[in-house]
Backbone as numpy.savetxt, mean C-alpha at the origin, in Angstrom:
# Nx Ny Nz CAx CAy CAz Cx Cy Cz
-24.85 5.38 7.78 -24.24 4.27 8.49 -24.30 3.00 7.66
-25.24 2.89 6.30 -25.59 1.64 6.23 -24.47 1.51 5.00
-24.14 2.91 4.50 -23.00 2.80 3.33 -21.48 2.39 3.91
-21.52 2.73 5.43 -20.15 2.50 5.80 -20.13 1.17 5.89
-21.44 0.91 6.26 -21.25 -0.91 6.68 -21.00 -1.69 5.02
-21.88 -1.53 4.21 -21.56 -2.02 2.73 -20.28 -1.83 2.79
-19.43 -0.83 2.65 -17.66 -0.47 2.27 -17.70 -1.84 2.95
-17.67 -2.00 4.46 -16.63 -2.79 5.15 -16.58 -4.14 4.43
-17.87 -4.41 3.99 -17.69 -5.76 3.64 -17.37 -5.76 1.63
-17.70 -4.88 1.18 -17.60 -5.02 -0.33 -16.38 -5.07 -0.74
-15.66 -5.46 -1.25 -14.20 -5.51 -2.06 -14.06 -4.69 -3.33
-13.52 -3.72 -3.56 -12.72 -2.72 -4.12 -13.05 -3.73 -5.72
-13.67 -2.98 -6.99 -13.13 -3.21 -8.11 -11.95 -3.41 -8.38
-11.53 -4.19 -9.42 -10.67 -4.47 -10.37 -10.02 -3.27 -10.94
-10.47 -2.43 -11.39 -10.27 -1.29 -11.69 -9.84 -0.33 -10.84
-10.43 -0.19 -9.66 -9.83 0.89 -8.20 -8.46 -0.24 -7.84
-8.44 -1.49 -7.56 -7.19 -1.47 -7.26 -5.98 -2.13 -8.14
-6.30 -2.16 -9.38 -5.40 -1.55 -10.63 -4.63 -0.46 -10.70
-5.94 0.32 -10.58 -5.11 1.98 -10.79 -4.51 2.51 -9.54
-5.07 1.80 -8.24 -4.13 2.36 -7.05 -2.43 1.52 -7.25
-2.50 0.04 -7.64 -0.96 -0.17 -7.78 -0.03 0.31 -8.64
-0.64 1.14 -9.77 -0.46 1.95 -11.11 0.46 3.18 -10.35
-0.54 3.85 -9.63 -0.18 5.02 -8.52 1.04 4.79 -7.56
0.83 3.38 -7.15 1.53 3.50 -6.18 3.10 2.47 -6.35
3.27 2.63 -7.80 4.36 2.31 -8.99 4.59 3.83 -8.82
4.26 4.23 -9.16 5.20 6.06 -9.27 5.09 6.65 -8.02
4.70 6.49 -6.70 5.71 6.92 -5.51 6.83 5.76 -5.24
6.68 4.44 -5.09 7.43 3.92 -5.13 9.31 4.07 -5.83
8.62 4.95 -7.56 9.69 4.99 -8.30 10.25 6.33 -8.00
9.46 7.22 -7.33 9.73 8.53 -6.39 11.00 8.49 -5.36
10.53 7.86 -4.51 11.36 7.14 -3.38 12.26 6.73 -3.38
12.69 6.07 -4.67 13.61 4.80 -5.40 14.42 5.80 -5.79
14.34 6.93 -6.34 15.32 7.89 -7.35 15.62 8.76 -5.95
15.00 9.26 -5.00 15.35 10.28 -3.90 16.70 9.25 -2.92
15.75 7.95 -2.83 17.26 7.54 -2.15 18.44 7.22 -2.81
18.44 6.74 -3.97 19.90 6.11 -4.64 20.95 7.40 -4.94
19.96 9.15 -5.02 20.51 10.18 -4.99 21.40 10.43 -3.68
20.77 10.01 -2.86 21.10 10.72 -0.80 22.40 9.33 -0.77
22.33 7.73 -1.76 22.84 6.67 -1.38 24.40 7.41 -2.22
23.90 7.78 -3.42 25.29 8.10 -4.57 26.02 9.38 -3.68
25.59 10.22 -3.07 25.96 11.59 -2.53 26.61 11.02 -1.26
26.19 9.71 -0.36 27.46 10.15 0.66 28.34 8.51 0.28
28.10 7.55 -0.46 28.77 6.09 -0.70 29.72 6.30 -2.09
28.93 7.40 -3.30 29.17 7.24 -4.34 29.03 6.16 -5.49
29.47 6.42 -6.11 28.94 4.95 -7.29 28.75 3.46 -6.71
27.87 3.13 -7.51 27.58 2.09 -6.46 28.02 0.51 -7.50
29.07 0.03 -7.42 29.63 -0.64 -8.00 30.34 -1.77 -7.19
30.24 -2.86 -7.73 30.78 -3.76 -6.51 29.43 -4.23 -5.52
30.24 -4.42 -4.41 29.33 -4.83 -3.33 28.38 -3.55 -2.93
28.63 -2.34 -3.42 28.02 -1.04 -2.80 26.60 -1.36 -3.80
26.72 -2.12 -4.82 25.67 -2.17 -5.48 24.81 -3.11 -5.05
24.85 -4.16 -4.39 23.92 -5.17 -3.02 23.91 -4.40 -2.24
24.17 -3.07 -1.64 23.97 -2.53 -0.66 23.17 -1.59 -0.82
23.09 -0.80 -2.01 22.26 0.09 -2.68 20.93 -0.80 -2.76
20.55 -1.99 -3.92 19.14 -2.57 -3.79 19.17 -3.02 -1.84
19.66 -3.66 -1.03 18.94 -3.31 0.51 18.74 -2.22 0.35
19.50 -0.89 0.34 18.86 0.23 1.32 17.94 0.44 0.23
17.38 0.74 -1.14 16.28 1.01 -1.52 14.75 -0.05 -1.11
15.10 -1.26 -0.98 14.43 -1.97 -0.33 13.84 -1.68 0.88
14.88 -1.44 1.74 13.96 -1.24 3.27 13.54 0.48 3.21
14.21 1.23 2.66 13.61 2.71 1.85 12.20 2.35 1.96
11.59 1.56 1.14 10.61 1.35 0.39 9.34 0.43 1.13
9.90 0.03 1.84 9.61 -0.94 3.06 9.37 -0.17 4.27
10.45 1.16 4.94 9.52 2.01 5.64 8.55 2.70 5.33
8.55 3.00 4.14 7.45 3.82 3.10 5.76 2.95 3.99
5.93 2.10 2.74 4.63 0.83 3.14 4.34 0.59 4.74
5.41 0.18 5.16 4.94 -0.07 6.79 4.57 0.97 7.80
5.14 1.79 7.71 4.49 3.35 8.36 3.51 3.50 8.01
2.94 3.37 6.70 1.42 4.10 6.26 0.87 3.12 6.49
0.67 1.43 6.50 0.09 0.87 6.70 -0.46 1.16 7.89
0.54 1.36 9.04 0.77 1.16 10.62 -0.17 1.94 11.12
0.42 3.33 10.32 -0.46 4.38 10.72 -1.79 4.54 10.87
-1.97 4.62 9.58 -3.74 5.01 8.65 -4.47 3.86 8.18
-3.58 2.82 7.87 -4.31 2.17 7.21 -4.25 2.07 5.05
-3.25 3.37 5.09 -3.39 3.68 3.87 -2.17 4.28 3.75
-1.49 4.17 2.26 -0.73 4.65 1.59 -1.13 6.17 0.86
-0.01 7.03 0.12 -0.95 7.61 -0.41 -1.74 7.24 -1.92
-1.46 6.47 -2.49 -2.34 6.30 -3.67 -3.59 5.38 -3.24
-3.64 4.78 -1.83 -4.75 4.84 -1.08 -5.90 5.44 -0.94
-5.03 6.53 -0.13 -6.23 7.48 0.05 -6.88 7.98 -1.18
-5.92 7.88 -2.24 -6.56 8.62 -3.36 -7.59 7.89 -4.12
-7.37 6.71 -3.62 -8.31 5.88 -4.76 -9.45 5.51 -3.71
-9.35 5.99 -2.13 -10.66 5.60 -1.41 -10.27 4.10 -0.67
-9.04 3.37 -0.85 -8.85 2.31 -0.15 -8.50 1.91 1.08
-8.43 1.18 2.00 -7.99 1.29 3.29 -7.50 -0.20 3.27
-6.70 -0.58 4.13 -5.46 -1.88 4.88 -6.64 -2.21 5.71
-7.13 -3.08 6.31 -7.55 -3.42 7.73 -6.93 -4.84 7.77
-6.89 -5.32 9.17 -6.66 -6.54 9.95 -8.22 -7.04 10.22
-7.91 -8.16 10.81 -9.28 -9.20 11.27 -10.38 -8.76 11.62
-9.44 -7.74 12.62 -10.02 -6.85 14.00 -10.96 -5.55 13.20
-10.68 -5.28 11.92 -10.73 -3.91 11.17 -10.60 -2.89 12.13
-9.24 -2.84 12.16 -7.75 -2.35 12.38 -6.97 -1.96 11.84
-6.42 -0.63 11.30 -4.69 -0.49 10.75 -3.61 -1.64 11.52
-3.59 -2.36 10.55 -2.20 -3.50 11.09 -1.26 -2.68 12.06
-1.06 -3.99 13.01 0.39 -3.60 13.98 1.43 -3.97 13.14
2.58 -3.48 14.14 3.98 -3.01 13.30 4.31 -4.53 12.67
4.24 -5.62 13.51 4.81 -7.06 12.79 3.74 -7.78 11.83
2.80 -6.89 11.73 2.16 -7.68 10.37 2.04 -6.40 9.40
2.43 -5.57 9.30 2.61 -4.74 8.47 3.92 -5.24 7.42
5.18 -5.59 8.41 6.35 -6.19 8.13 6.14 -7.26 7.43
5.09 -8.14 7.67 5.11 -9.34 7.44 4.50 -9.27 5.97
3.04 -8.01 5.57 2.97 -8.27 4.48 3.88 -7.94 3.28
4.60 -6.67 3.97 5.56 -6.35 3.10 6.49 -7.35 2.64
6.93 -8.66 3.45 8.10 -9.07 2.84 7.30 -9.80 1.73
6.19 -10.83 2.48 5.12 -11.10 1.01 4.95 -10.45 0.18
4.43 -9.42 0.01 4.33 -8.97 -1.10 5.62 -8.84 -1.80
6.82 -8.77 -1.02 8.14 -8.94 -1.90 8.31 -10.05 -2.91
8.21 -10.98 -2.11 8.23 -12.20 -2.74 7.64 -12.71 -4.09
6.44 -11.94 -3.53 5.04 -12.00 -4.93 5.36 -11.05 -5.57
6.38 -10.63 -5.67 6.62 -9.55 -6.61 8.00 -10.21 -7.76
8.61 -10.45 -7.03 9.51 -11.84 -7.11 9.23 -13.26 -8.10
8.51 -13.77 -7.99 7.80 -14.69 -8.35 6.81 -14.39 -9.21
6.89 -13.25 -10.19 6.31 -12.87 -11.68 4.82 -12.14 -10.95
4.74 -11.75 -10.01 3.43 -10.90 -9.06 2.32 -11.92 -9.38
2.53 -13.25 -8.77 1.69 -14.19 -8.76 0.60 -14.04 -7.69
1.12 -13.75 -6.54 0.63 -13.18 -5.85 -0.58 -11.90 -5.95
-0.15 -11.07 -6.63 -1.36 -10.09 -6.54 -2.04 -10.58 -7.77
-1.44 -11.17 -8.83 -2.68 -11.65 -9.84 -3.51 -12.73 -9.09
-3.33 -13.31 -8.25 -4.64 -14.12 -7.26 -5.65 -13.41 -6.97
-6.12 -11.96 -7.12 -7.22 -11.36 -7.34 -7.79 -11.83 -8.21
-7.80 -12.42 -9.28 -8.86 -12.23 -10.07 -9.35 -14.11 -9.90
-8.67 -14.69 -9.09 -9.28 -15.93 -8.62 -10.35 -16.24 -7.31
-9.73 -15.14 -6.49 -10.30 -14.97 -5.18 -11.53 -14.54 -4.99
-11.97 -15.27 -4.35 -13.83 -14.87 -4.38 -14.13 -13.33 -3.69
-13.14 -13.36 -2.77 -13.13 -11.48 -2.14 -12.20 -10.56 -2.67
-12.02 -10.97 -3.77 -10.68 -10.27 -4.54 -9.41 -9.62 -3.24
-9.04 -10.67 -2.90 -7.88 -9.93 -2.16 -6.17 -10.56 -2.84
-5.53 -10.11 -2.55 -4.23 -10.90 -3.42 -3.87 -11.49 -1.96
-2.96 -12.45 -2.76 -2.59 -13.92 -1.54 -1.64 -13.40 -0.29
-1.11 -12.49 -0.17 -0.67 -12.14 1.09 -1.53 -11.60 1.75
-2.45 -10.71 1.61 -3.68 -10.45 2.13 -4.29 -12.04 2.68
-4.94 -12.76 1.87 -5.48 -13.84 2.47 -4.84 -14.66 3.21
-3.69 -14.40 2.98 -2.15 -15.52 4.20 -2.67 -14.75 5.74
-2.75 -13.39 5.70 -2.54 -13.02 6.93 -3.83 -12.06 7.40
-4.75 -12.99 6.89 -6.37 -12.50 7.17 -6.11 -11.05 7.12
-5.97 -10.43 5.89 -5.82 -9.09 5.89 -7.16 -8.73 4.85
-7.96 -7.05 4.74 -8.53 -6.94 3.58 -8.78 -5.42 3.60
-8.79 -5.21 2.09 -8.63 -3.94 1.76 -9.99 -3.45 0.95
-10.09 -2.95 1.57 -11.90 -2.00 1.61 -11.60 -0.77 0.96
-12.92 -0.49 0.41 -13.56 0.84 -0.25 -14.03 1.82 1.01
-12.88 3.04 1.49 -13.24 3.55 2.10 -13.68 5.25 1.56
-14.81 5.27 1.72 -14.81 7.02 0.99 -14.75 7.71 1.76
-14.29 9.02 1.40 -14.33 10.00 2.24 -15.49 10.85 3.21
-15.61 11.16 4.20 -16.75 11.61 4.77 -16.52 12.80 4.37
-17.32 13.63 3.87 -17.76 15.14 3.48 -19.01 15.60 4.00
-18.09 16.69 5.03 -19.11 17.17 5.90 -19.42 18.79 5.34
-18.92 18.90 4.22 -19.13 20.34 3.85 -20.03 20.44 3.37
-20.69 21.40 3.78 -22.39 21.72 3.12 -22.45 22.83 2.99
-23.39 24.07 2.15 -22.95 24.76 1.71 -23.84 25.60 2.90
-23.51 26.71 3.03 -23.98 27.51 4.08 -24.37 28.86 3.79
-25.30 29.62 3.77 -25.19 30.99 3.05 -25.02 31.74 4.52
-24.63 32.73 3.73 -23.97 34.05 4.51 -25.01 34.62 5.41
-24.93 34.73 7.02 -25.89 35.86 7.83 -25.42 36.98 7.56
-26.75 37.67 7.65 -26.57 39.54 6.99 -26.53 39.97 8.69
């Protein structure tokens, strides 16, 4: 119990959430190539205005991605993989309008040369600035492993 309580309050290395945005650059670029395929197959080339219509729909693509897993779990999958979790104030998986809300931030800060998530390495709880806009924080969650090894009754 006393390790779960440390997670809640310790903030994720530099390194764990490096390599989770590393990770979660290649589902992102996953997602990005599955829809512009499903977008080219029923719109076709996307030229003209179909091409502002193509970046929206990969946008909000990408945007249900994030907001569902946030909503859900708490976690994406290069999340779970790296042991991280989303919480709210409450330490909570965000509701649906602040899930939305960090996503468009983080758009923005993505926008704006990812000024935004380089505010980690200023922030005394290492969180990036949409996180701290919307009292959000992302914890070291490990996995519980309940497997123990058991030998065989004769």
């Amino acid at each position: 119990m006393q390790t779960e309580q440390l997670s809640q309050t310790t903030a994720p290395s530099f390194f764990k959430l490096g390599a989770c945005l590393i990770y979660e650059a290649l589902v992102v670029t996953a997602i990005s190539l599955a829809t512009t395929a499903i977008f080219v197959l029923l719109l076709g080339e996307a030229t003209g205005i179909k091409r502002y219509l193509l970046q929206l729909f990969l946008w909000l693509s990408v945007g249900m991605y994030f907001v569902w897993c946030w909503q859900r779990k708490g976690q994406t999958l290069a999340m779970q993989t790296w042991q991280l979790k989303l919480l709210n104030q409450d330490a909570q998986s965000l509701p649906l309008k602040a899930a939305i809300a960090r996503y468009i931030l983080a758009t923005f800060s993505l926008m704006l040369f990812s000024l935004g998530f380089l505010w980690i390495f200023v922030d005394r709880d290492r969180l990036f600035l949409h996180d701290r806009l919307l009292k959000n924080k992302i914890i070291y969650a490990p996995r519980k492993t309940t497997l123990q090894y058991q030998p065989l009754k004769k």
